[in-house]
C-alpha positions as CSV (number, residue, x, y, z in Angstrom):
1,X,0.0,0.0,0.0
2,X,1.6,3.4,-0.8
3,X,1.5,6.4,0.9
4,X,0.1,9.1,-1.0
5,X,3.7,11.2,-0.3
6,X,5.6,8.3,-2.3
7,X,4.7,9.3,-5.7
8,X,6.5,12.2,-5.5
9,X,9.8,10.0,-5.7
10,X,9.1,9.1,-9.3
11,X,10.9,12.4,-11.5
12,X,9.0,12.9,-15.0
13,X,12.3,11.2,-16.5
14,X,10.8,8.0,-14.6
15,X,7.0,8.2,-15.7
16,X,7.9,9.1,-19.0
17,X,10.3,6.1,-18.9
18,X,8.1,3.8,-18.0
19,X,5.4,4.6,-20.6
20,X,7.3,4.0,-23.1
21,X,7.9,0.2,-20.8
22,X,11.7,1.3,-20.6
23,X,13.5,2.7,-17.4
24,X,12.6,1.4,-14.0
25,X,12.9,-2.1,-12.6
26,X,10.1,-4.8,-13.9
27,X,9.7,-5.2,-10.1
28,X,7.8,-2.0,-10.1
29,X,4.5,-3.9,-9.8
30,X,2.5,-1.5,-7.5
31,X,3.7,1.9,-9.6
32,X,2.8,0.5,-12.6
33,X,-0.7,-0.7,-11.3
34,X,-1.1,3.1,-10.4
35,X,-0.3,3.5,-14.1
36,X,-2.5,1.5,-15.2
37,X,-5.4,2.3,-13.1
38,X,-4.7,5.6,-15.6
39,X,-4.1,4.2,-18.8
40,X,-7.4,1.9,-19.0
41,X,-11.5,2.5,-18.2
42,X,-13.2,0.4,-16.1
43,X,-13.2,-3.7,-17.0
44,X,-11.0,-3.1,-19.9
45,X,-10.2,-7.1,-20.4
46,X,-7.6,-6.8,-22.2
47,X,-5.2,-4.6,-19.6
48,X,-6.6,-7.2,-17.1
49,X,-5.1,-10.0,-19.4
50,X,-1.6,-8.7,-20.1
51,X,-1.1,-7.7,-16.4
52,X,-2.4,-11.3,-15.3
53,X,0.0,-12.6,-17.9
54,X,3.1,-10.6,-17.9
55,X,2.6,-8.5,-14.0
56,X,1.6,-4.8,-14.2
57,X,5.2,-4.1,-15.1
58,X,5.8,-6.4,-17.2
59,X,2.7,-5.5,-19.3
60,X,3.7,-1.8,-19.3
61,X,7.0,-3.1,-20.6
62,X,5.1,-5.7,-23.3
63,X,3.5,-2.2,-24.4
64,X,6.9,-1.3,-26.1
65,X,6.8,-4.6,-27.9
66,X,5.4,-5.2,-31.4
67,X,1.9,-7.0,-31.6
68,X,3.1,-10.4,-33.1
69,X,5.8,-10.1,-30.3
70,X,3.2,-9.5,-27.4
71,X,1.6,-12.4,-28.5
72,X,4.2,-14.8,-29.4
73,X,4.6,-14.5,-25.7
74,X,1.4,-14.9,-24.1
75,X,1.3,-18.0,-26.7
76,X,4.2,-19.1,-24.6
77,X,2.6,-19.1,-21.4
78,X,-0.6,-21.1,-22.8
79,X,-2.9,-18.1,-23.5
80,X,-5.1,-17.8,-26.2
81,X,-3.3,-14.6,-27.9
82,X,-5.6,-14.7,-31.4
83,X,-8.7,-13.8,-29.4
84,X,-6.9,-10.6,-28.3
85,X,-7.1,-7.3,-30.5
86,X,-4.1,-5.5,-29.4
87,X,-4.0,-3.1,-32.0
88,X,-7.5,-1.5,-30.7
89,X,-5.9,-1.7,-27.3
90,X,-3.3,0.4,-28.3
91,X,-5.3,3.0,-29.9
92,X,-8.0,3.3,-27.1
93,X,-4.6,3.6,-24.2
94,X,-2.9,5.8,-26.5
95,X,-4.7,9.7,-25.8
96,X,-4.2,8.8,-21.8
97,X,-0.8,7.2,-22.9
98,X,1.6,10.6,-21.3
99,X,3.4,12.3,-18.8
100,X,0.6,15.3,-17.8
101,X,-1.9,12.2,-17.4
102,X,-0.4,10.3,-15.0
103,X,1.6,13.0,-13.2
104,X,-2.0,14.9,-12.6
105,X,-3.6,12.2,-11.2
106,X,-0.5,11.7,-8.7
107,X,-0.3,14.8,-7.9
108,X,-3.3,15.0,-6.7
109,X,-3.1,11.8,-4.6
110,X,0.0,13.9,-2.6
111,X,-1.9,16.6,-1.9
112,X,-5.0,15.5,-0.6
113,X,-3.4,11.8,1.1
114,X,-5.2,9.2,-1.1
115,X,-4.2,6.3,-1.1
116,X,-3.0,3.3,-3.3
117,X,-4.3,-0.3,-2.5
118,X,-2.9,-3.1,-5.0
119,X,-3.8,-6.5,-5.9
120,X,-1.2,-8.5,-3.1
121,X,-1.8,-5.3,-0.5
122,X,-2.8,-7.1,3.1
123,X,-6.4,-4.7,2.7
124,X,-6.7,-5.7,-0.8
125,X,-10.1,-7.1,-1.0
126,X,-9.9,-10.7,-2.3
127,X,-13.3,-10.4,-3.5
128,X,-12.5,-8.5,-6.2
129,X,-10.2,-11.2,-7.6
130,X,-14.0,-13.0,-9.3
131,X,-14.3,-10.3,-11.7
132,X,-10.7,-11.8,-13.6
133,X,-9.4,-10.2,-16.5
134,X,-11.9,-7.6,-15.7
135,X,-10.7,-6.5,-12.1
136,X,-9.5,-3.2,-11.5
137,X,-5.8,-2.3,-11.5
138,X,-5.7,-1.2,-8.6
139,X,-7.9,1.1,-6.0
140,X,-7.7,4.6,-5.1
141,X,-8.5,4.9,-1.3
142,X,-9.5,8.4,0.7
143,X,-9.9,7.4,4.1
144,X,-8.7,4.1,5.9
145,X,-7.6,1.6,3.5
146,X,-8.0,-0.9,6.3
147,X,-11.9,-0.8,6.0
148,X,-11.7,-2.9,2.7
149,X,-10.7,-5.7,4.9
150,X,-13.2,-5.7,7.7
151,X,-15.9,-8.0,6.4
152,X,-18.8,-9.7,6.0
153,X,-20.5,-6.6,4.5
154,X,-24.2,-5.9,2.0
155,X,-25.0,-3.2,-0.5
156,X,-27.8,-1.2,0.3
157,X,-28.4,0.0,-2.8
158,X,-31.6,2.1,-4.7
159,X,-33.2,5.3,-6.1
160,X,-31.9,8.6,-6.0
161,X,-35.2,10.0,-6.0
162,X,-35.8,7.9,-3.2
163,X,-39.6,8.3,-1.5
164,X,-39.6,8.8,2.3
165,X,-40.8,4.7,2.7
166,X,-37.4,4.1,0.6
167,X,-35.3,6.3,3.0
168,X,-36.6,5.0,6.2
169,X,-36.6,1.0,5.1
170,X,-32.7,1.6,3.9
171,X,-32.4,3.5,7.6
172,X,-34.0,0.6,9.6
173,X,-32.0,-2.1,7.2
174,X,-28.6,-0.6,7.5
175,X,-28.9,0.2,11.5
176,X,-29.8,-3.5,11.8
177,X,-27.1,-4.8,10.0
178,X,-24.7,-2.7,11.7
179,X,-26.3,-4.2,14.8
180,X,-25.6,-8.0,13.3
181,X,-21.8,-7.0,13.0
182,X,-22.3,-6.4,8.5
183,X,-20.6,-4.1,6.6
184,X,-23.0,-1.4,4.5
185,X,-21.2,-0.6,1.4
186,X,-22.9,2.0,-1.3
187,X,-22.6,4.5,-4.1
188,X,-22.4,7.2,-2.2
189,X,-25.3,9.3,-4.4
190,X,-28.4,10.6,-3.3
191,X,-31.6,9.2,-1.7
192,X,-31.1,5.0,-0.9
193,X,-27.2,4.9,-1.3
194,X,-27.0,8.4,1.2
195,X,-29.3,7.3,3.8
196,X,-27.9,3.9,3.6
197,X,-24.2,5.5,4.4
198,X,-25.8,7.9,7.0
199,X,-27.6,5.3,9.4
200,X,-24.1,3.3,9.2
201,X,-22.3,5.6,10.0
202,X,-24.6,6.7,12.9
203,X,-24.8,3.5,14.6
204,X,-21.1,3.6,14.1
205,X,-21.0,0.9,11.8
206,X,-18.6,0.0,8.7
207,X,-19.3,1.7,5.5
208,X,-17.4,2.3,1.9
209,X,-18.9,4.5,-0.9
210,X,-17.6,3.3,-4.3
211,X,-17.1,6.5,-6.5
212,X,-17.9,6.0,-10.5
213,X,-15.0,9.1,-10.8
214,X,-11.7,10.2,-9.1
215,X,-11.8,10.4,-5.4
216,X,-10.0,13.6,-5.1
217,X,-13.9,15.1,-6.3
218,X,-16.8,13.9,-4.4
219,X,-19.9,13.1,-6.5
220,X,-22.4,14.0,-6.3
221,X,-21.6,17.8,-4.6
222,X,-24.6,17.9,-2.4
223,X,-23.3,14.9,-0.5
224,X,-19.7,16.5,-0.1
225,X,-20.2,16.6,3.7
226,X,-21.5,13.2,3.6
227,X,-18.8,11.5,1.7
228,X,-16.4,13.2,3.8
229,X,-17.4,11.9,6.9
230,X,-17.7,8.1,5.0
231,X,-13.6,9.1,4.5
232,X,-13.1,10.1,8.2
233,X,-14.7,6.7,9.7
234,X,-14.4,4.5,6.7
235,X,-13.4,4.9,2.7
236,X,-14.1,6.6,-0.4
237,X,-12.8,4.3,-3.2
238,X,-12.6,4.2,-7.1
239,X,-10.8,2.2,-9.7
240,X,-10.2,5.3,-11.8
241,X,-7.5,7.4,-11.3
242,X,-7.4,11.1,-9.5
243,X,-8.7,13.9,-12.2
244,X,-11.5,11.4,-13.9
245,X,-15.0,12.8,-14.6
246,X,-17.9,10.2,-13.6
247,X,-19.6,9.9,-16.5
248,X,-23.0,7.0,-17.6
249,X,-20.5,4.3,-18.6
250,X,-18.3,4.7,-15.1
251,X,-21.1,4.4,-13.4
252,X,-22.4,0.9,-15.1
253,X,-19.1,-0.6,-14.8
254,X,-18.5,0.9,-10.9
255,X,-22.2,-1.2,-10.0
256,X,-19.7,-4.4,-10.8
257,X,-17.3,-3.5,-8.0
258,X,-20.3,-3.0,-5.4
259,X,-21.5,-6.2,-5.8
260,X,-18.3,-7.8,-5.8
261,X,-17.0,-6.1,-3.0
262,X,-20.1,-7.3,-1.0
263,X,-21.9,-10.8,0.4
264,X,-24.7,-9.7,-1.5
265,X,-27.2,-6.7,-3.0
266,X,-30.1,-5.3,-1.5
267,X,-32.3,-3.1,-4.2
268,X,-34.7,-1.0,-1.2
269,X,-36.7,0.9,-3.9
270,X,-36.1,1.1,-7.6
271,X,-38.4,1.9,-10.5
272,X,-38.1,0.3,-13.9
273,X,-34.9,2.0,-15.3
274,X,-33.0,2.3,-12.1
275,X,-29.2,1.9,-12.0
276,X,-29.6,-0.1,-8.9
277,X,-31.4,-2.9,-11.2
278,X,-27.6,-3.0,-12.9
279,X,-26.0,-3.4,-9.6
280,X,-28.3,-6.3,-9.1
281,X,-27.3,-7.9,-12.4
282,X,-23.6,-7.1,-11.6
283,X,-24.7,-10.0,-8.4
284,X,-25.8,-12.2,-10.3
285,X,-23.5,-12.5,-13.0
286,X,-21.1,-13.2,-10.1
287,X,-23.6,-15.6,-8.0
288,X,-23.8,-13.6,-5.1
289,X,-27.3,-13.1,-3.4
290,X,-29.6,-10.8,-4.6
291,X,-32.9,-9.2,-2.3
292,X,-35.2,-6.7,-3.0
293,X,-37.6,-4.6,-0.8
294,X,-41.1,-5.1,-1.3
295,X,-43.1,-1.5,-1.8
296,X,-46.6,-0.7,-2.2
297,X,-48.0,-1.9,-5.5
298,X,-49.3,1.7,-7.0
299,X,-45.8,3.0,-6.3
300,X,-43.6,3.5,-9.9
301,X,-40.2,3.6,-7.3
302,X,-41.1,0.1,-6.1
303,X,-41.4,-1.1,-10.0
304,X,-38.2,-2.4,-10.6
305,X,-37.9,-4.6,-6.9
306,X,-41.4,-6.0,-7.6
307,X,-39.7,-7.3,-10.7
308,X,-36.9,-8.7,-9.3
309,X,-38.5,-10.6,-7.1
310,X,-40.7,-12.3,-9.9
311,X,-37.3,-14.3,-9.9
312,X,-37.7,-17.1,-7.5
313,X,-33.5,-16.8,-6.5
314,X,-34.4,-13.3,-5.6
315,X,-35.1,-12.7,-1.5
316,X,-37.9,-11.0,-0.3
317,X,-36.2,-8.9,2.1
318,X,-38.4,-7.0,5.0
319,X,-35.3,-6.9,7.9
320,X,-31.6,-7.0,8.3
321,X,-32.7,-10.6,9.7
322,X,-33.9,-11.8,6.4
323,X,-30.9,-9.6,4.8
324,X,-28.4,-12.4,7.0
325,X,-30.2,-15.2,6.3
326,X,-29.6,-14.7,2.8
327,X,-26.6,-14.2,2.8
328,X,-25.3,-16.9,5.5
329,X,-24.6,-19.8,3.5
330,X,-22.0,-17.6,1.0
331,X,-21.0,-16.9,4.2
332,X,-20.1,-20.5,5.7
333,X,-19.1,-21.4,2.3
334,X,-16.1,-18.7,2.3
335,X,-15.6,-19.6,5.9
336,X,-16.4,-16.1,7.1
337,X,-16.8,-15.0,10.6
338,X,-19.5,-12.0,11.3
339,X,-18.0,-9.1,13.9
340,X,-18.4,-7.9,17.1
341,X,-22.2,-7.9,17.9
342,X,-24.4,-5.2,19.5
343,X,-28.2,-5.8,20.9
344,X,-30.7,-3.7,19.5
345,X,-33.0,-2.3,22.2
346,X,-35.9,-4.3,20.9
347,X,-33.3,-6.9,21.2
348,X,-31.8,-6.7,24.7
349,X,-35.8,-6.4,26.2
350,X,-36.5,-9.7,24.0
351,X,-34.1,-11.6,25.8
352,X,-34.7,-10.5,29.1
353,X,-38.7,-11.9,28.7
354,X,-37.2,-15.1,27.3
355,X,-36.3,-18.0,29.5
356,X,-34.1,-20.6,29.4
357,X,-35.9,-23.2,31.3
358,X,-39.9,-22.2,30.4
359,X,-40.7,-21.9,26.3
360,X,-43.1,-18.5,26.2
361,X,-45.2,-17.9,23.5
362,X,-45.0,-14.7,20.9
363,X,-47.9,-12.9,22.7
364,X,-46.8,-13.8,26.4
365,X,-42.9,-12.5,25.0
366,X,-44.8,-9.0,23.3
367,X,-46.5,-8.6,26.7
368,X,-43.5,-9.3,28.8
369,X,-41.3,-7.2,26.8
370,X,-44.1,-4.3,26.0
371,X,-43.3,-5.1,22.1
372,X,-45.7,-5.0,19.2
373,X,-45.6,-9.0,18.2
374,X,-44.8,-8.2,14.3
375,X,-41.3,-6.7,15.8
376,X,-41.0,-9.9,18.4
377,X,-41.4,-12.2,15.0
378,X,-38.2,-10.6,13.5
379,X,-36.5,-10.0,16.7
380,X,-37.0,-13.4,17.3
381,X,-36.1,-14.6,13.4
382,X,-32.7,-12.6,14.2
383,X,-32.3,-14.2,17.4
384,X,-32.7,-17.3,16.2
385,X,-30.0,-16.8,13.5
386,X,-27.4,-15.9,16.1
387,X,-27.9,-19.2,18.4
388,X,-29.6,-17.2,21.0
389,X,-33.2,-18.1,20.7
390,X,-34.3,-21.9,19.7
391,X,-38.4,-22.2,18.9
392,X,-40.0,-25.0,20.5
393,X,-43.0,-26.8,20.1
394,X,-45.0,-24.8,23.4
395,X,-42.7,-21.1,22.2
396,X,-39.5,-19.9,22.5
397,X,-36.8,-20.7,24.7
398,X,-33.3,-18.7,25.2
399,X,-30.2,-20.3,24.7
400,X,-27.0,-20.0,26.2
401,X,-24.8,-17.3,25.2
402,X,-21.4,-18.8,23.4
403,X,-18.3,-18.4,25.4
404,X,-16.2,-15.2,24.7
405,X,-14.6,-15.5,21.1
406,X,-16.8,-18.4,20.1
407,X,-18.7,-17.5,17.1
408,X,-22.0,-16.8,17.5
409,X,-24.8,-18.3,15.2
């Protein structure tokens, strides 16, 4: 991971160098990621093949190399080279292919302290690694790199024009995660994605907004404030290089690293033609789980969940309960342990009405607890999930809590 001050000890003579793939050592793996991260948009395949063939050095270096050459080599090392158009590489690298390109974006890395996180880095986020040849270079970080490793963690995810149901559901969803020791990662824009960062961050939990431009300008400006606080307790991250413009196509291709970054999507509100919809295929095109947030039925902003969940793989997702239940088996299957746990209120008065010894019934647990019984059905369905509730055949019971750094659930 390097410091934001390090790029400063690369002259022009160097850059310049190793643009033309002459000059520094082909060691130079994390500088030339930086490079790269400069050179290429978003899921350009083709960098991602060189670089997983040849290093990021190395394929800066193949760059001075002649076509036939390029490929001679990657025949070499058993790739399929005649299914690569290098030539069309070339020509879409070229315009970004100089000095005042990559020296602007470092530049402003130094001055504001962004960050560098590259494939190998101890934060780097192993999750990216399923998008292959189409993985980004390498990730731009303002704020704590070391937030990309704390994990499990969800996308909350929906409309900018978000309706006041949409805003509170993504509220309640992300506080209750937080609570259940998850992650909430976002896009950082308006309505769904805002709120979603704001009630993380408010219940102090983990959050990381993924920017579609350069991190050294927050987008959109009317969350500035917002995004800057997302930097102070967690990260601001993008693929793209310091000094690029979000634009529609950024966007598209920055949905793929929020649902690979994540154990799986939650769409809270989106009409027919929301981006979050794209985020959503992003999930499934990498098997991760997928929810959506039923809304009324006359509402155009619940259009596009309501379709999603025509698909039977698709959760119908109400709570951060059901939000952990579907994503707990990706979870076991990657061996993944959720964090440090704190009750809810609704929680800590459920358990004190439960009883080890005598199974109580939902009303008799409402009534002890002085809960409504819909929210002593999901407090109970989360409880349940953690191994501290067990339903028997007379109510529910309380289990025993796990010994101190046992796992719970």
């Amino acid at each position: 991971m390097i410091a934001a001050g390090l790029y400063a000890a690369f002259s022009d003579a160097e850059i310049a160098d190793m643009l033309r793939g002459v000059g520094r050592s082909p060691d130079d793996d994390v500088f030339a990621s930086a490079v790269w991260s400069c050179l290429v948009e978003p899921g350009d395949g083709v960098g991602g093949l060189l670089r997983r063939t040849f290093g990021p050095a190395g394929a800066l270096a193949s760059l001075a190399s002649g076509d036939d050459e390029v490929k001679a080599s990657m025949a070499a090392v058993g790739e399929d080279a005649d299914r690569v158009d290098l030539a069309a590489a070339r020509r879409r690298w070229a315009p970004r292919s100089t000095l005042t390109v990559v020296r602007t974006a470092f530049r402003f890395a130094s001055v504001l302290g962004i960050r560098l996180v590259v494939p190998g880095d101890t934060v780097w986020p192993g999750a990216l690694d399923s998008l292959g040849d189409h993985g980004p270079a390498a990730l731009w970080v303002r704020g704590r790199p070391e937030t990309l490793a704390v994990g499990p963690s969800v996308a909350l995810v929906g409309s900018r024009a978000a309706s006041a149901y949409g805003e509170q559901v993504a509220a309640e969803l992300a506080n209750g995660l937080v609570g259940l020791g998850v992650g909430v990662h976002s896009g950082g824009a308006y309505g769904v994605d805002g709120m979603a960062h704001r009630a993380t961050l408010a219940a102090s939990g983990a959050t990381i907004a993924i920017m579609a431009g350069g991190v050294d300008k927050y987008y959109p400006p009317g969350n500035h404030d917002l995004l800057q606080r997302v930097a102070d307790e967690g990260a601001v991250i993008a693929e793209v290089a310091c000094g690029t413009s979000p634009s529609r196509w950024r966007f598209l291709q920055r949905n793929r690293l929020i649902a690979a970054l994540t154990a799986g999507t939650v769409v809270v509100e989106a009409g027919h033609r929301s981006g979050a919809l794209n985020t959503a295929s992003h999930a499934r095109s990498l098997d991760r789980p997928i929810g959506a947030v039923p809304g009324p039925i006359t509402s155009p902003a619940s259009a596009g969940c309501h379709r999603l969940m025509r698909d039977p793989d698709v959760a119908c997702v109400t709570s951060a309960a059901d939000i952990l239940e579907m994503i707990r088996p990706s979870l076991v299957a990657a061996d993944v342990r959720l964090g440090p746990q704190r009750d809810s209120p609704d929680e800590m008065r459920l358990l004190d009405a439960l009883s080890q010894r005598r199974a109580r019934s939902e009303a008799e647990l409402a009534a002890r607890a002085g809960l409504d019984e819909a929210v002593v059905r999901a407090t109970l369905a989360v409880l349940e999930l953690d191994g501290r509730a067990a339903e028997r055949d007379s109510g529910w019971v309380r289990c025993a809590s796990p010994r101190p750094g046992e796992p719970r659930g």
